[in-house]
C-alpha positions, 0 to 999 in steps of 0.5 A: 339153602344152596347146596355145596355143588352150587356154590362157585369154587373157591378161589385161590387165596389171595395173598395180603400183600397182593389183596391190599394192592388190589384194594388200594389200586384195583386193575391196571387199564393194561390188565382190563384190556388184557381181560377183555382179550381173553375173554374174562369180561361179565358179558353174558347173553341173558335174555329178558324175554323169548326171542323174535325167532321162537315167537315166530317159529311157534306161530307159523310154522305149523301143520296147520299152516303147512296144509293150509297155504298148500292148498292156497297156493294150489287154488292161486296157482289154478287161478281161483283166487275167489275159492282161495279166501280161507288162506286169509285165516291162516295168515291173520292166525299167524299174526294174532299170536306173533302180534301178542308174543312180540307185544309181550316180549317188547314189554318185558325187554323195555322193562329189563332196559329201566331196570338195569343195574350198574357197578361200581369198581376200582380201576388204577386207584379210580372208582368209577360206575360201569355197566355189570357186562364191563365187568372183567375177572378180578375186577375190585368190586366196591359194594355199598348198601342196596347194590347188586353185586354184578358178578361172583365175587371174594370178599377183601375187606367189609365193614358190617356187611350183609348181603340178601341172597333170596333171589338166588337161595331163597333164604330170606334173612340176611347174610353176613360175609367177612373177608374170605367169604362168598359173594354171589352175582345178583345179590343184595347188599342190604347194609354195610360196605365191602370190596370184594374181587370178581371171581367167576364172571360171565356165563360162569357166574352163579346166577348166569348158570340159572339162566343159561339153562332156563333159556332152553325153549319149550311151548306152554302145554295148551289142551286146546292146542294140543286137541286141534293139533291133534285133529290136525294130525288126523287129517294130515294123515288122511289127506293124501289117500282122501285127495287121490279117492276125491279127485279120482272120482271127480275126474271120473265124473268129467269123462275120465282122466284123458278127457280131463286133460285134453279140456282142462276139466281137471282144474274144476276136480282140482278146485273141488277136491281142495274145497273138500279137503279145506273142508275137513281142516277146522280153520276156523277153530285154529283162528278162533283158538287164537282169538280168544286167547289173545282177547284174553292176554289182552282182559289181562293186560288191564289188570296189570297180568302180562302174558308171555304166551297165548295158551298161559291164558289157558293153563290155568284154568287146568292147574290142579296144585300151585307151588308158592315161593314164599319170599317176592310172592307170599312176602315182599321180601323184607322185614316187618315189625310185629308185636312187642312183648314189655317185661317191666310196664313202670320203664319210660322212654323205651319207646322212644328208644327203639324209634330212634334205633329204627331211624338211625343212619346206620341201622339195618334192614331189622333196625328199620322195621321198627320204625314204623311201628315206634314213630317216636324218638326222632327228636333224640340225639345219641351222645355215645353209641355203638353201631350194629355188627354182625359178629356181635349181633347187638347195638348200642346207644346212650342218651342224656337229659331225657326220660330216655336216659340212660343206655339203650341195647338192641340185639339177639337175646342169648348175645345181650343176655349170656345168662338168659337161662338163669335170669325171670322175666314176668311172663304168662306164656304156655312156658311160664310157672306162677306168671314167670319164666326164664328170659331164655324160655320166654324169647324160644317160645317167640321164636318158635312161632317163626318169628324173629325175636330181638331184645331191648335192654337198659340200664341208668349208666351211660356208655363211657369212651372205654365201652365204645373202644373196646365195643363191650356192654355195660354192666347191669343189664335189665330186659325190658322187652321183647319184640318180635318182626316177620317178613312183611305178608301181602296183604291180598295172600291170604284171599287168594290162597282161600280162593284157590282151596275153594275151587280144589287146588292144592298149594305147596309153598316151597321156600329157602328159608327156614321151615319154622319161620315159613310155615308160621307165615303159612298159618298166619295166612290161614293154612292148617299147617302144624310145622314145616318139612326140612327139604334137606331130608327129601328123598331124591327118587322122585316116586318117593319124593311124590309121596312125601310132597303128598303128606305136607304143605310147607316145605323149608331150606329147598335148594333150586334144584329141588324146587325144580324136582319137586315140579318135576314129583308132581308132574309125575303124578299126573298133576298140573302144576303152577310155580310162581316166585321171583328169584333166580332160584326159582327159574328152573322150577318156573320153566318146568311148571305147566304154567310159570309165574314170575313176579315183575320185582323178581330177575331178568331170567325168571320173567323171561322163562315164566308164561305169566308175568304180574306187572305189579306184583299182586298175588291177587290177579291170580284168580282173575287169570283162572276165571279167564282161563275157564272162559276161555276155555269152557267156551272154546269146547262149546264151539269146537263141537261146531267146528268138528261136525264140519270135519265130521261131515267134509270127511263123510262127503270125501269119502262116500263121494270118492267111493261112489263116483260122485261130483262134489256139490260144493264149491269153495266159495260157497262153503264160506256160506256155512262157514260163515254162518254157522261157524265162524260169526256166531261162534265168534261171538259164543268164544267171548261170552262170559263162563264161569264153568269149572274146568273137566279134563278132557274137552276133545273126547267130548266134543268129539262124541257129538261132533262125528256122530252129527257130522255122520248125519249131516254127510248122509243127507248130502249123500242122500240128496245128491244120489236121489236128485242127482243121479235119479232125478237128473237135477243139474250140478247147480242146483245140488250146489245150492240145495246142499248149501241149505242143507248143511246151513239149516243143520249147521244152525241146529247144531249151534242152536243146540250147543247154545242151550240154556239159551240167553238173549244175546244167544238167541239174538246170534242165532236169529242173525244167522237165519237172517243172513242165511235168507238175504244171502239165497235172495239178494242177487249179488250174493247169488251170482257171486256165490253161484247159486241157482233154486232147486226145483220143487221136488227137490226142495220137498227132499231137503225138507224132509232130510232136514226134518230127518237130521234135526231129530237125530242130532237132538238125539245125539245132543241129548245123549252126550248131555248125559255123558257130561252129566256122569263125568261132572257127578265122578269129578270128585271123586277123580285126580284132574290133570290134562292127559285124559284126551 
């Protein structure tokens, strides 16, 4: 239902000389040009897609990226190239995301270019085909039946005509327009033929207004992103002090910051302090965050799901409630026929007669629909006959010389039968008394199950010249059937919205049509849903409209403004809301959703604001989404705790070693061991396995209440190995590099063995690799003198023994400890309201 601001004012009236003028001739080519100069044109910028800039923007410009290529233009500058490796996982980070997005966005602007409609208009007395942006205002639009009206527009003459506004209010059932009426842009015409005069053009336009503010750009809400970003901003925040206490100290070590300078030590306490700081930043974690998500956009892309931002493939493993329109999304928008309802058993060739009003040339989008469901009648040929009107809702035929015989009446029931009240009909409805009720009691009772109920009427006589002229009914008049027709039900709704109940998410279904005839679909789809809630009786304060949205399912006659605030009620509540639909009137309500879904029949301006896009509009890849979504997301929470430890520990290392005047016993060239061993190649491999794990809010709390403990472990036996062999041993700088290199390898190890249990055999197969990789590395001798690496002594080696031995028992400990926290929180999920702000 479109509310009275949205509607464009009405236009001056046109006078009837000047309407007919302009009916007959249209604008002059003078006029036009004079349109165009002033700008009166329907040309509108409306983008089918994100645009190159936000694609780019959110990819590269980043904190990460910002302390990443900082610290890789450092190493390049000092002329380090072989410690500046890790630069690489930020540009190729850069380029799996802007890759994927343009890839989508190409897609979707190939798309809207097939899809482009044209218009038809009258120029100095000429029609001629042009495109909706040639469009100028009081333009003579000439409108027939399955065109899109290609601005707002005031009706001039029409004969018949109705128009499909779904896209724009959601209200299913065709509209009549007379002269004087209303079009707006981006309707249907769905039968008859108008001319109508373009009022409101360009961003004016009623449709265009929808797009101009769905446009405004947002990211999608990630809680993987957000989480990384978040330990971003961490070490952000400490990166400045922890350099300065890092390089001082390293400084101090070379003899003091005169000396430093004075033999360019300082380059090596510069390159050690970057490697440290390199350390603390999860690289890895941001790259294969983007990795996953992009295998996952493309697992998608095979079932026809196009993602328009990576962390869509995300979100939906979070949704807790999903908001369904019902017209493109639970329907496909048209008029099916369902079930016929006979009065008398002994009529002949009724059959016969509704296959020929479903087949005649001029029958309507409800006259089609029967069609199909009355194959019969092609054969017939009318003698006389009276076509559809709206403003008579009843149409008309006789037939000669067949069991058909006779005339024939199609239409509303109180129309076709004034006396409906009055008049018995066999019937065993709840209405009925002793097998018989009224014909009026009979077709309510069908309608109120929301269904769109038509009669079929009959009787002997044919029509004669002065019914056709003067478009009036025989008399004698007898019913012989009812019959009604629903908007035609995907056939894969119903699974998926079992599905969703399954795995605990809410559905609203919000619609412009009625709520009657919406909550019958609800029903028919397997929903408890006695009746449906008028929206133009929900409240506008949205704490109250929350706790309305709470008490009912299906929601009717809602205007796109409240399909927008109810997303916004639900939000409100901690909720992580879905929207899917198709029409314009649902672009705002899909850009607020956490997570937006447009069908590819829908609008320009919907796909391009939704995050997702069904390609072939089956409601049924949904689940395929969520279960994609939960693998990404269940797996990136296992490999994060890898990758937090390593900032655990690079932090614990900084600091310790800043305080205590130590060199750093890394370099970064040999921190690209560990990193790839421990982290990068198996956690990889670990990102893309299956997972099937419902979604806990929450993933950064709980890997973070494994990663610094352990990461405190492992920074303490570093601590400890460099002050004993280091400082009292007096073992050289070489060999703690190399002895700490195994320490952090062999515990980094433990740590992936550990966030891999239960322990599958491609699991074990990766850790078994990596042990491999960790041996051949510390005995092939072009790997040693690459990564510089000299054999402790053999009082040294015992030490790493031992703090390994150490570490491995408290990080079980730890590991066992935070197994049990989890447990807890699964065994309260029930009992707890998801949503994503629990971090």
């Amino acid at each position: 239902m479109v509310s009275a601001m949205d509607v464009p004012d009405a236009p001056a009236t046109v006078s009837a000389v000047d309407r007919a003028g302009r009916t007959a001739a249209g604008l002059s080519a003078a006029d036009v040009a004079e349109r165009v100069a002033s700008g009166r044109t329907n040309a509108f910028d409306a983008d089918t897609s994100r645009t190159w800039w936000s694609i780019i923007r959110a990819n590269v410009f980043t904190l990460f990226n910002a302390i990443v290529f900082a610290c890789f233009a450092a190493l390049l500058a000092l002329g380090r190239w072989q410690d500046a490796l890790f630069g690489l996982a930020a540009i190729f980070n850069a380029l799996i995301g802007c890759y994927q997005e343009i890839r989508a966005k190409i897609a979707l602007d190939r798309l809207a270019l097939l899809n482009a409609p044209r218009a038809r208009v009258r120029r100095d007395g000429v029609e001629a085909e042009i495109a909706p942006a040639d469009v100028v205002q009081d333009d003579i639009l000439v409108l027939r039946a399955g065109d899109q009206v290609p601005a707002d527009a005031e009706v001039l003459s029409e004969q018949g005509l109705q128009v499909d506004e779904s896209m724009l209010t959601g209200e299913s059932d065709p509209i009549d327009k007379h002269p004087g009426g209303q079009l707006l842009s981006a309707s249907i015409v769905v039968s008859g033929r108008a001319d109508a005069r373009a009022t409101q053009v360009g961003a004016d336009s009623y449709a265009n207004r929808f797009a101009g503010e769905a446009k405004r750009f947002s990211l999608v809400q990630s809680e993987l992103r957000r989480g990384v970003n978040r330990v971003l901003a961490w070490v952000a925040w400490g990166i400045g002090p922890i350099a300065l206490l890092v390089t001082n100290a390293q400084v101090q070590v070379q003899g003091g910051w005169d000396e430093a300078f004075a033999d360019g030590s300082w380059r090596q306490a510069a390159v050690d302090s970057i490697a440290v700081i390199t350390a603390m930043i999860p690289l890895g974690l941001v790259l294969l965050t983007s990795i996953a998500f992009a295998v996952g956009a493309a697992r998608l892309a095979a079932e026809k799901v196009l993602v328009q931002e990576l962390p869509a493939v995300e979100g939906l493993a979070r949704v807790d409630i999903i908001c369904l329109d019902k017209t493109g999304t639970l329907t496909y928008g048209d008029i099916a026929f369902d079930a016929v309802y006979p009065f008398d058993d002994r009529a002949t060739g009724w059959r016969d007669a509704l296959g020929w009003f479903g087949r005649a040339p001029d029958a309507n989008a409800t006259a089609r629909s029967l069609a199909e469901g009355f194959p019969a009648g092609a054969a017939l040929v009318a003698e006389r006959e009276i076509p559809f009107s709206s403003k008579r809702k009843w149409s008309a035929v006789s037939f000669a010389g067949t069991d058909a015989r006779g005339t024939w009446v199609l239409g509303a029931p109180s129309l076709v039968f004034p006396d409906a009240a009055t008049r018995a009909v066999p019937w065993s409805g709840p209405c009925a008394e002793n097998d018989e009720a009224s014909l009026a009691d009979a077709t309510n009772e069908l309608a109120s199950t929301g269904r769109r109920t038509i009669l079929l009427a009959y009787c002997p006589v044919p029509l004669d010249d002065g019914n056709v002229k003067a478009e009036t009914l025989p008399a004698h008049l007898e019913p012989i059937a009812a019959l009604t027709l629903q908007e035609h039900v995907r056939e894969d709704a119903a699974q998926t919205l079992q599905y969703f109940a399954e795995q605990g998410v809410d559905v609203k279904i919000i619609s412009g049509d009625s709520p009657q005839t919406v909550a019958a679909i609800a029903r028919d789809l397997g929903l408890d849903v006695p009746h449906g809630f008028d929206a133009r009786e929900l409240p506008e304060d949205s704490d109250a409209l929350a706790d309305v949205l709470s008490q009912h399912t299906v929601f009717g006659r809602v205007s796109p403004e409240q399909k927008k605030g109810i997303v916004v009620a639900l939000q409100s509540r901690g909720r992580v809301v879905a929207m899917t639909g198709d029409g314009v009137n649902d672009a705002l309500a899909i850009k607020q959703a956490d997570i937006g879904i447009a069908m590819n029949s829908g609008s320009a301006a919907t796909k391009a604001v939704a995050r997702l896009v069904l390609l072939d509009g089956k409601f049924s890849h949904l689940p395929a989404v969520v279960a994609e979504g939960r693998r990404v997301i269940a797996n990136m929470e296992r490999v994060s705790m890898v990758f937090l430890t390593k900032t655990a520990y690079a932090t614990t290392i900084a600091i310790l070693f800043g305080i205590m005047i130590m060199e750093i016993p890394f370099l970064p060239r040999q921190l690209s061991i560990t990193d790839g061993l421990t982290i990068g190649i198996p956690a990889f491999f670990l990102a893309l396995l299956p997972n099937t794990q419902r979604y806990i809010p929450g993933f950064l709390r709980r890997s973070l209440s494994f990663a610094i403990p352990a990461g405190l472990v492992v920074g303490l036996a570093l601590t400890v190995f460099s002050r004993i062999a280091g400082h009292l041993w007096g073992v050289p700088i070489e060999e703690l590099r190399t002895g700490s290199t195994i320490i952090v390898a062999v515990l980094g190890i433990w740590v992936l063995a550990l966030i891999s249990l239960p322990l599958t055999w491609i699991k074990a197969a990766i850790l078994v690799a990596m042990v491999g990789g960790l041996a051949i590395i510390l005995n092939v001798p072009i790997a040693i003198d690459f990564f510089q690496l000299v054999w402790p002594r053999e009082d040294a080696v015992m030490l790493i023994a031992g703090l390994c031995a150490v570490g491995i028992v408290l990080i079980g400990i730890i590991r066992a400890v935070q197994q049990t926290y989890i447990r807890r929180q699964l065994t309260s999920l029930p009992e707890r309201r998801l949503n994503s702000g629990n971090d």
